[in-house]
N, C-alpha and C positions, 0 to 999 in steps of 0.2 A: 502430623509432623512432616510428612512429606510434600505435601501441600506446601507449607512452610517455608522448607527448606528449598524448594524450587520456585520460590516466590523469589525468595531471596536470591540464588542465582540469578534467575533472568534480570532482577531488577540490576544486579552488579554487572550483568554483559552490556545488556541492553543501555546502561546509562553511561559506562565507558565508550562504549560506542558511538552514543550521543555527543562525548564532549569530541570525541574526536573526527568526525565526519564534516565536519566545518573547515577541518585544515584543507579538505580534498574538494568540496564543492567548486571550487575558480577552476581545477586542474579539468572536471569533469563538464561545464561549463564551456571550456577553451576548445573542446573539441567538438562544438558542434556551431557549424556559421548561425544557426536561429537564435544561439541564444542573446538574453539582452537583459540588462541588469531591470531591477522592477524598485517598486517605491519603496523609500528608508524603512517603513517599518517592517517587508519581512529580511533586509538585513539583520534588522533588530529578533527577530521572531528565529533565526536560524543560527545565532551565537551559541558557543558553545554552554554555558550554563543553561539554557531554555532547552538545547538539546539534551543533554543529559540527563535535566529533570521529567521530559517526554519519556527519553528508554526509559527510564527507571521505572517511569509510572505503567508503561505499556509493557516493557519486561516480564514486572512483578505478577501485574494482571494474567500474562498469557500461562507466564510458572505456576501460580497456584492454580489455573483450569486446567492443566496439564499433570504437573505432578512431576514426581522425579521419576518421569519414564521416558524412555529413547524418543520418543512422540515430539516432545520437548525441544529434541534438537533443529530439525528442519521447522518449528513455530519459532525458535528465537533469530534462528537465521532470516529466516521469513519477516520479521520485525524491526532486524539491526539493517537490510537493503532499504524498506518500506522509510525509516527514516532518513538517508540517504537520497533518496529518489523526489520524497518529499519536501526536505529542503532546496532540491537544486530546482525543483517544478517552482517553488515559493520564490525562490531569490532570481532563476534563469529564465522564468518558463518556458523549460524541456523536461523531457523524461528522456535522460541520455540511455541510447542502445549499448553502453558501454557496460550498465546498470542490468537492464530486462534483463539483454541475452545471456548474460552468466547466468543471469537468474534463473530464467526458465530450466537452465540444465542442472543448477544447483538443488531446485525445488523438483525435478524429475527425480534427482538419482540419492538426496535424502530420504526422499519419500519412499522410494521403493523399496530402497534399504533397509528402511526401518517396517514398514507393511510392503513388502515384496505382491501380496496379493492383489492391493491398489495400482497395479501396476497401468491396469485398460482404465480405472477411473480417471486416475492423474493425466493420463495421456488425452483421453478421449474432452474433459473437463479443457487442457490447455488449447484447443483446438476448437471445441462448441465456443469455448468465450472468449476466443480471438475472432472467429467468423461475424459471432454475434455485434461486438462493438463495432467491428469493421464498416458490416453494414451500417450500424446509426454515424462512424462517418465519414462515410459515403453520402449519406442521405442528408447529412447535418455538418457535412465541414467546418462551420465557424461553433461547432460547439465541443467538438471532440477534435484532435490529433489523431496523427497513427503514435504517440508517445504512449498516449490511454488504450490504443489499442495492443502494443505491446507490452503495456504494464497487465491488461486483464489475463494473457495470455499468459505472465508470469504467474499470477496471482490462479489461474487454472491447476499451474505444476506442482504450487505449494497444497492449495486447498481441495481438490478433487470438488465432488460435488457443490462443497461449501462455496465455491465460487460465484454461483449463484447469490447467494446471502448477500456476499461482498458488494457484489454490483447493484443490488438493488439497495441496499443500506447507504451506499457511497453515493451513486445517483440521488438519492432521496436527501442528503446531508447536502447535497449542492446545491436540490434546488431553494433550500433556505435562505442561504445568499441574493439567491438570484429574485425569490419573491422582496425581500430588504431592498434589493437595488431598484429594483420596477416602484414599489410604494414610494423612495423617498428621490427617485429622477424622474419615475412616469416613462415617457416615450423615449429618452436620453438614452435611458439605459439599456438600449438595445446596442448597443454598438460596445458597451463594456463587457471586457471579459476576464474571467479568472481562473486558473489552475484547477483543472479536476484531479490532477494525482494526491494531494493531500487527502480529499475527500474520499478515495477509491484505495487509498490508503488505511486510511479510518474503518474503513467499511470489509476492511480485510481483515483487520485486528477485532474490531469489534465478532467476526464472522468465524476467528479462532477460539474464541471465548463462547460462544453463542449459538456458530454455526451448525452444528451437529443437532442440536437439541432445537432450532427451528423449526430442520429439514424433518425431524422426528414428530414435530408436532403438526406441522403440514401434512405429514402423508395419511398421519394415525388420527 
């Protein structure tokens, strides 16, 4: 029942959320000279009905792997940014600092709150996986942002370890796209590019669901 019952929460936060974060994407948008509107359909893909049926589904998901435990609260928060962030990547391609930086302190200070003892994972987690994307880019500028870099850095503060999970699941859902683009351009499609916050997005939710029990089956 509790399981249930927190399904059902998340799904009611997470999909009001959804319908309302459409109102705010132009505002968050406006504040950054890079951004630049992208093709009509993820217009289309960021309306509010599309959004809200995303929280609902990704809410519901994360409440019944959670349960109605305090755990619960920094995952949906974690969920209701993630779709935020994702949209304005989709419609602006940015990942507005407007978005991370709360983030990161939001995702520190629920976390600890709730497992005070995570306190060196969470920290140490936000800090390995900002270094780490930094460097790929550095090394790969036309493939990552510093947007990706300070999303992973958020996504260290909510996830602790699990951040790992995140990035490799997120990476690995991008490069699907990208083999798609090479098969049906060939040589063309070096020069196209697409939003990885959706993707590193994904791979964070999927990573709340999943994450723990990955990292469990890797070590053991």
């Amino acid at each position: 029942m509790s399981a249930l019952v927190a399904a059902g929460i998340g799904a009611l936060v997470c999909g009001v959320a959804g319908a309302l974060w459409p109102r705010f994407l132009p505002w968050f948008a406006s504040r950054s000279e890079e951004a630049a509107e992208q093709p009509g359909w993820t217009m289309r893909f960021t309306r509010a009905p599309l959004m809200a049926c995303a929280g609902a589904v990704f809410g519901g998901a994360v409440g019944a792997s959670f349960g109605a435990r305090w755990p619960l609260l920094p995952a949906l928060a974690l969920v209701v940014l993630l779709l935020g962030i994702s949209a304005v990547d989709l419609r602006y391609r940015i990942i507005p600092n407007r978005l991370t930086g709360p983030g990161v302190l939001i995702g520190l200070a629920l976390g600890i709150a709730v497992a005070p003892d995570r306190w060196l994972e969470l920290l140490i987690a936000t800090v390995v996986a900002t270094l780490l994307l930094l460097v790929c880019a550095i090394i790969s500028p036309a493939g990552m942002g510093m947007g990706d870099v300070k999303l992973v850095g958020m996504l260290g503060a909510f996830l602790g370890a699990a951040v790992s999970v995140a990035m490799m699941l997120g990476l690995f859902l991008a490069a699907l796209p990208s083999i798609l683009l090479l098969v049906r351009h060939g040589r063309g499609a070096r020069g196209m590019t697409f939003g990885l916050g959706p993707f590193l997005a994904l791979g964070a939710i999927l990573a709340l669901v999943w994450g723990d029990g990955v990292i469990d089956w890797y070590l053991n």
